[in-house]
C-alpha positions as CSV (number, residue, x, y, z in Angstrom):
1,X,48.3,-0.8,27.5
2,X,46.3,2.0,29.5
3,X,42.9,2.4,28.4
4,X,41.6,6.4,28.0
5,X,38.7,7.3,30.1
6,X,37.6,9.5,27.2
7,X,37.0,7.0,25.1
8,X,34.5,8.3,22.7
9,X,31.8,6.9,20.1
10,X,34.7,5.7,18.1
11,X,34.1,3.2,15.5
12,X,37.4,2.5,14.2
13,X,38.5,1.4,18.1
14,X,35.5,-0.6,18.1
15,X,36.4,-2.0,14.7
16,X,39.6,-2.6,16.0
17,X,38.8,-4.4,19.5
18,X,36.4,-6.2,17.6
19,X,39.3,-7.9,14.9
20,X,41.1,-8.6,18.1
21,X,39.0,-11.9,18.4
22,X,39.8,-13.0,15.1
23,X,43.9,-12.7,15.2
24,X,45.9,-15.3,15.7
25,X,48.9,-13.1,16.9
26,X,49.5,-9.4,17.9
27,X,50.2,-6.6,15.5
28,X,53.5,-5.1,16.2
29,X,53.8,-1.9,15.2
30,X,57.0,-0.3,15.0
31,X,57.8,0.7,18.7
32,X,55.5,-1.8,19.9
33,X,57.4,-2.0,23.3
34,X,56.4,1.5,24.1
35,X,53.6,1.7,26.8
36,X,50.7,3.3,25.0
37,X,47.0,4.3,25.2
38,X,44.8,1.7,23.9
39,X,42.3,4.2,22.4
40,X,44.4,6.7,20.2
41,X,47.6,3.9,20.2
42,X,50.1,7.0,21.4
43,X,52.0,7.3,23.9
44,X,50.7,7.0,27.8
45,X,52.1,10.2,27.8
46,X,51.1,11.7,24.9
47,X,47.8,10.5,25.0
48,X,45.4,13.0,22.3
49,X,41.9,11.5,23.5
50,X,39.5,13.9,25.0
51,X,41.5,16.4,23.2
52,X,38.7,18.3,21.1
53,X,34.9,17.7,21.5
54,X,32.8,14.8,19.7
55,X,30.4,17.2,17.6
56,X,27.5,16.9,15.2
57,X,27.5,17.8,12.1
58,X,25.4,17.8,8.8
59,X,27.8,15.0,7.4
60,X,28.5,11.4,8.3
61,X,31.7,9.6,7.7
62,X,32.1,5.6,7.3
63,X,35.8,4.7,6.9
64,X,36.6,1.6,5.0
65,X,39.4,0.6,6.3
66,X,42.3,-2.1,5.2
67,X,43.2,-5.3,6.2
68,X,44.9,-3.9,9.7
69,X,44.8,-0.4,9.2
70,X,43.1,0.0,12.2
71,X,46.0,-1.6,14.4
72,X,48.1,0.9,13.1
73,X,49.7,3.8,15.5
74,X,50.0,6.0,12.5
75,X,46.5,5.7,11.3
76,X,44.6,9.5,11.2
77,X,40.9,7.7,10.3
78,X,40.6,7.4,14.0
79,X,40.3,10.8,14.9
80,X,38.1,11.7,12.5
81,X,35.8,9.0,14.2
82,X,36.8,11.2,17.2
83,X,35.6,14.4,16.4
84,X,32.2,13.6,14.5
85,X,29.7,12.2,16.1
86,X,28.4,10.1,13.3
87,X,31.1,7.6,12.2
88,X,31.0,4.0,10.9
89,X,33.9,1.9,10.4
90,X,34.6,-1.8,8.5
91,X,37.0,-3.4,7.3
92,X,37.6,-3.9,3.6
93,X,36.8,-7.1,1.5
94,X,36.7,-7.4,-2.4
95,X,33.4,-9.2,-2.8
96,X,31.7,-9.8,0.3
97,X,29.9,-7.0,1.5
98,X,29.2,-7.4,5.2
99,X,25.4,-6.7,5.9
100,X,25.4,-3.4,7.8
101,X,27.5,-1.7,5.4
102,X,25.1,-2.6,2.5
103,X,22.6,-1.0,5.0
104,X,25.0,1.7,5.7
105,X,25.3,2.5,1.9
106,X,21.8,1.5,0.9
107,X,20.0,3.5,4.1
108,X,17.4,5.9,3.4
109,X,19.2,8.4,5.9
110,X,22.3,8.6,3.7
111,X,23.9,9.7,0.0
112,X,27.1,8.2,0.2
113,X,29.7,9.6,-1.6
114,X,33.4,8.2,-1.8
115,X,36.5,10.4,-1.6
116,X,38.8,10.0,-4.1
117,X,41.2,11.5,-6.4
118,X,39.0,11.8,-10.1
119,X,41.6,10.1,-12.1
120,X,40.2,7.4,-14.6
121,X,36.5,8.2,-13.0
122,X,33.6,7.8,-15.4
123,X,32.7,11.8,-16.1
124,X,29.1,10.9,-14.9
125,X,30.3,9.7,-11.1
126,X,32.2,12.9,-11.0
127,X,31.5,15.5,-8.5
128,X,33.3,18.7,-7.4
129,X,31.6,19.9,-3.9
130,X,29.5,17.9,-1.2
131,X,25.5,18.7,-2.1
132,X,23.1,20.3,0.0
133,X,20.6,17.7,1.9
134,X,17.9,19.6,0.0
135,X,19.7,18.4,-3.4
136,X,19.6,14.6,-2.4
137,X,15.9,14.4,-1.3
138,X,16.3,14.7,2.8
139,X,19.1,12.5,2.9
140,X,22.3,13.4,4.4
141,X,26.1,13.1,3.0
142,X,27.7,10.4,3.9
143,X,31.3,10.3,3.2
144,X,33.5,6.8,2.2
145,X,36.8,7.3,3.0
146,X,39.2,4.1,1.5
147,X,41.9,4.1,4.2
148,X,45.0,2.8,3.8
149,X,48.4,3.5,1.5
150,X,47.3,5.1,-1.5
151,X,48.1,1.8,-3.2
152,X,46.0,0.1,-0.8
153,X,42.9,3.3,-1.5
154,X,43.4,2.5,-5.2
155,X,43.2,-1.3,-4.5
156,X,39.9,-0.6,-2.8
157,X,38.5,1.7,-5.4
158,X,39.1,-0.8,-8.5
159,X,38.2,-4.2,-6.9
160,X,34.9,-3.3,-5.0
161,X,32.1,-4.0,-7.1
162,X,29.5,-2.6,-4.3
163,X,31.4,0.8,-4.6
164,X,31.2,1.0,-8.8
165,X,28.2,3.6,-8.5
166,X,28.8,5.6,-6.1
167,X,29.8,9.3,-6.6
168,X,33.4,10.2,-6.4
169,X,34.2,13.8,-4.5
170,X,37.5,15.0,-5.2
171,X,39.2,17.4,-2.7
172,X,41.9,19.8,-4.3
173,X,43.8,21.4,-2.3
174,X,47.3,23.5,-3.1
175,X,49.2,23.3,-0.2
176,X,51.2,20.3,0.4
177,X,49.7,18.3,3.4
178,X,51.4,18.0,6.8
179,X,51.4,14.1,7.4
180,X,55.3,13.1,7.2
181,X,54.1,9.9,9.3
182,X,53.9,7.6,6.1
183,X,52.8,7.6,2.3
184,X,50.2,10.2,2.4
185,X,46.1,9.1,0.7
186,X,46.3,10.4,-2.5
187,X,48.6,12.4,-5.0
188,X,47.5,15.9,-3.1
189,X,49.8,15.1,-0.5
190,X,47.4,15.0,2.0
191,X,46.4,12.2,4.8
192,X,43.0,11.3,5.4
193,X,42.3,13.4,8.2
194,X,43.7,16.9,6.1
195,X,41.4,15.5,3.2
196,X,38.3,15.8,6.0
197,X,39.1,18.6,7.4
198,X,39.4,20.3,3.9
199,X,36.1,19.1,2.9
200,X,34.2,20.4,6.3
201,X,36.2,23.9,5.8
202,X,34.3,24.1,2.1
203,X,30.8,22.6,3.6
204,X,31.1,25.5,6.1
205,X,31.6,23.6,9.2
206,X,34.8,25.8,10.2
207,X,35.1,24.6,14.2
208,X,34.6,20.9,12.7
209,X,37.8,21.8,10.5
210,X,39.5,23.6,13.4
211,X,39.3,20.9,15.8
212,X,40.1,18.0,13.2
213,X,43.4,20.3,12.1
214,X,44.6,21.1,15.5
215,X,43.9,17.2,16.8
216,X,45.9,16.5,13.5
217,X,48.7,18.4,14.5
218,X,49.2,17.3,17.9
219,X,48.8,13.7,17.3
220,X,51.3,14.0,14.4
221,X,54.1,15.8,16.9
222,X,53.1,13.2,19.6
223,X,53.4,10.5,17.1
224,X,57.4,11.6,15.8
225,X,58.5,11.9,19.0
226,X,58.0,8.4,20.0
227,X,59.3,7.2,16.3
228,X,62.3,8.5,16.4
């Protein structure tokens, strides 16, 4: 693999360099013969890194990712960890809640909210728009996106005790979504990275939205023309 000299604050890459210790053999994906960028996992030749600029914003985002979501070509978590500045990444367990994402979700700097379809969500967790910094005391929104299969984001929502009282945002959205990679996050028909790029477009952050779409978009052509 070729590494990108744009590698950016990404924490999903570090994430995933940092499972790398742990395995005891290599994730093939499918296609795993194909030369590829070790940062965005495309193509040498299709390489989407440096693509759009890494740029603040008045959110955070903290991806909780599956067991090897994060070796996975098709995963879209990663470029949201590309285009915001502030991202956190870990990788899911049921019970054990490593110690810097109890910081992470305990921190005075952040509200954490998790994304998620509303579906058999206690009324009182329930929320329809991200709030204003002002509304939470100072503290800015962080949001928990569970990635992996929508069975796998449903997994994660039931079985994690540490996530029981957080507040749920659900994005609605009436266009279909333009994955076509895999089984999409949630019932909307829309990946991860169309459900963050929705949710910056109603915050207001519209060239957050614009570059997270148009990375989208050229990462999922570069991405079906190697599957194939």
């Amino acid at each position: 693999m070729k590494s990108s000299p744009s590698f950016k604050n990404n924490s999903v890459r570090v994430l995933r360099d940092y499972q790398r210790q742990f395995s005891t053999r290599e994730f093939k994906a499918r296609g795993y013969l194909l030369k590829r960028c070790e940062s965005c996992l495309l193509a040498e030749t299709r390489c989407v890194c440096g693509l759009v600029p890494q740029l603040d914003s008045t959110l955070g985002v903290c991806m909780l990712m599956y067991h090897a979501e994060y070796y996975k070509p098709s995963n879209t978590g990663q470029l949201i960890c590309d285009v915001i500045k502030d991202n956190f990444a870990y990788r899911w367990q049921r019970t054990e809640l490593e110690s810097e994402l109890e910081q992470l979700l305990t921190s005075k700097l952040w509200y954490p909210i998790i994304v998620f379809p509303h579906d058999n969500v206690e009324v009182e967790r329930q929320i329809q728009q991200v709030p204003e910094k002002l509304e939470l005391g100072g503290k800015r929104p962080l949001l928990v996106f569970l990635d992996g299969t929508w069975r796998q984001a449903k997994k994660m929502f039931v079985k994690s005790p540490y996530l029981a009282k957080l507040p749920v945002l659900q994005v609605s959205h009436k266009a279909k979504g333009d994955y076509q990679l895999r089984e999409a996050y949630h019932d909307h028909h829309l990946s991860t990275v169309e459900v963050a790029a929705e949710i910056f477009r109603q915050v207001g952050e519209l060239t957050m939205a614009e570059n997270l779409t148009h990375l989208f978009q050229v990462f999922r052509d570069n991405y079906k023309e190697f599957k194939r």
